[in-house]
N, C-alpha and C positions, 0 to 999 in steps of 0.2 A: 552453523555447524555443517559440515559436511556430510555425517550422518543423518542431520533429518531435512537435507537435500534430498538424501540418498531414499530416502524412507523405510533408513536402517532404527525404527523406535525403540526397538528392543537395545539396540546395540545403544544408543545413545540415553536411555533408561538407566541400564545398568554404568554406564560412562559416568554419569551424574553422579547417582548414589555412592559410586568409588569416591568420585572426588570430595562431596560432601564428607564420607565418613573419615575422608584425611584434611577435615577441616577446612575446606577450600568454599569461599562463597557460593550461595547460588545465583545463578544470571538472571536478567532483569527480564528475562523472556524469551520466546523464540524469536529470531535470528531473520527466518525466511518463512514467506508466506502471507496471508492476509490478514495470521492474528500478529503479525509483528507490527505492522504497521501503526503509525501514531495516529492519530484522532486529524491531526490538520491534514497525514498523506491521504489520509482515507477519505476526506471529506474532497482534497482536491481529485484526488483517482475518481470518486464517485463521479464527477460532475466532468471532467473530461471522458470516462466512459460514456455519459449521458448524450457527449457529445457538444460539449461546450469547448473554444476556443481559449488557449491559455490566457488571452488578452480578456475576454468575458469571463475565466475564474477570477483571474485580478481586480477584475472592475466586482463583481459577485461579495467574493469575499474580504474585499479590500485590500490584498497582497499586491507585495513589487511583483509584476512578470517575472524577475529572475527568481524569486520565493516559488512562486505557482511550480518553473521547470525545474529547481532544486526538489521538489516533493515529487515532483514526475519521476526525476529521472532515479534517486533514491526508490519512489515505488517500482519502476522495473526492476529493480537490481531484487528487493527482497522477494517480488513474485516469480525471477525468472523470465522476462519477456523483456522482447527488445523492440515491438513497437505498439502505440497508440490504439492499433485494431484488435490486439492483442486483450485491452485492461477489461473488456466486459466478460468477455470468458473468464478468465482471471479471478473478476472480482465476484463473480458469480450474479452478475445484474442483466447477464443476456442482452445485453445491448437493448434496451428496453425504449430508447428511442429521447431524438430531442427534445425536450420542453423547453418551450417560447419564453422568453429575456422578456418582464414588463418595462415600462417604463424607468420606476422606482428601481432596478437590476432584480427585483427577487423574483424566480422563478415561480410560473403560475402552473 
């Protein structure tokens, strides 16, 4: 929504409770931001903040690469940012640094 782009809450508060009280569904959640995100963007955003290459989330979590950059590119869009350098700030993980690929792919 464009109001909690805008970080108009109030406005989009009261915008809700209108539409509810004329019977109108409520959404399945916010929209933008880092609680929008689903559990697979989150888990892929985590691990490319981390610093992992899309071909090592695929090989990590088992996903096709085009899976890995469908979750990327979906995650900029709902956090607002339009590159890579951008998802630790973002995600609120301070770029906290790589952790070493074992053998077995799970991170150590």
């Amino acid at each position: 929504m464009i109001a909690e782009r805008l970080g108009a809450t109030a406005l989009l508060t009261l915008t809700q409770d209108m539409l509810r009280a004329g019977g109108a569904r409520g959404g399945s959640g916010p929209l933008t931001g880092e609680a929008s995100l689903t559990g697979s963007e989150r888990r892929v955003a985590a691990l490319a903040a981390d610093g992992r290459t899309n071909a090592e989330i695929s090989d990590l979590l088992h996903l096709a690469r085009r899976t890995v950059e469908t979750h990327l590119t979906s995650t900029y869009r709902k956090l607002g940012i339009q590159r890579r350098a951008d998802l630790s700030a973002a995600m609120g993980t301070g770029g906290a640094g790589r952790r070493p690929v074992t053998e077995a792919g799970a991170a150590s």
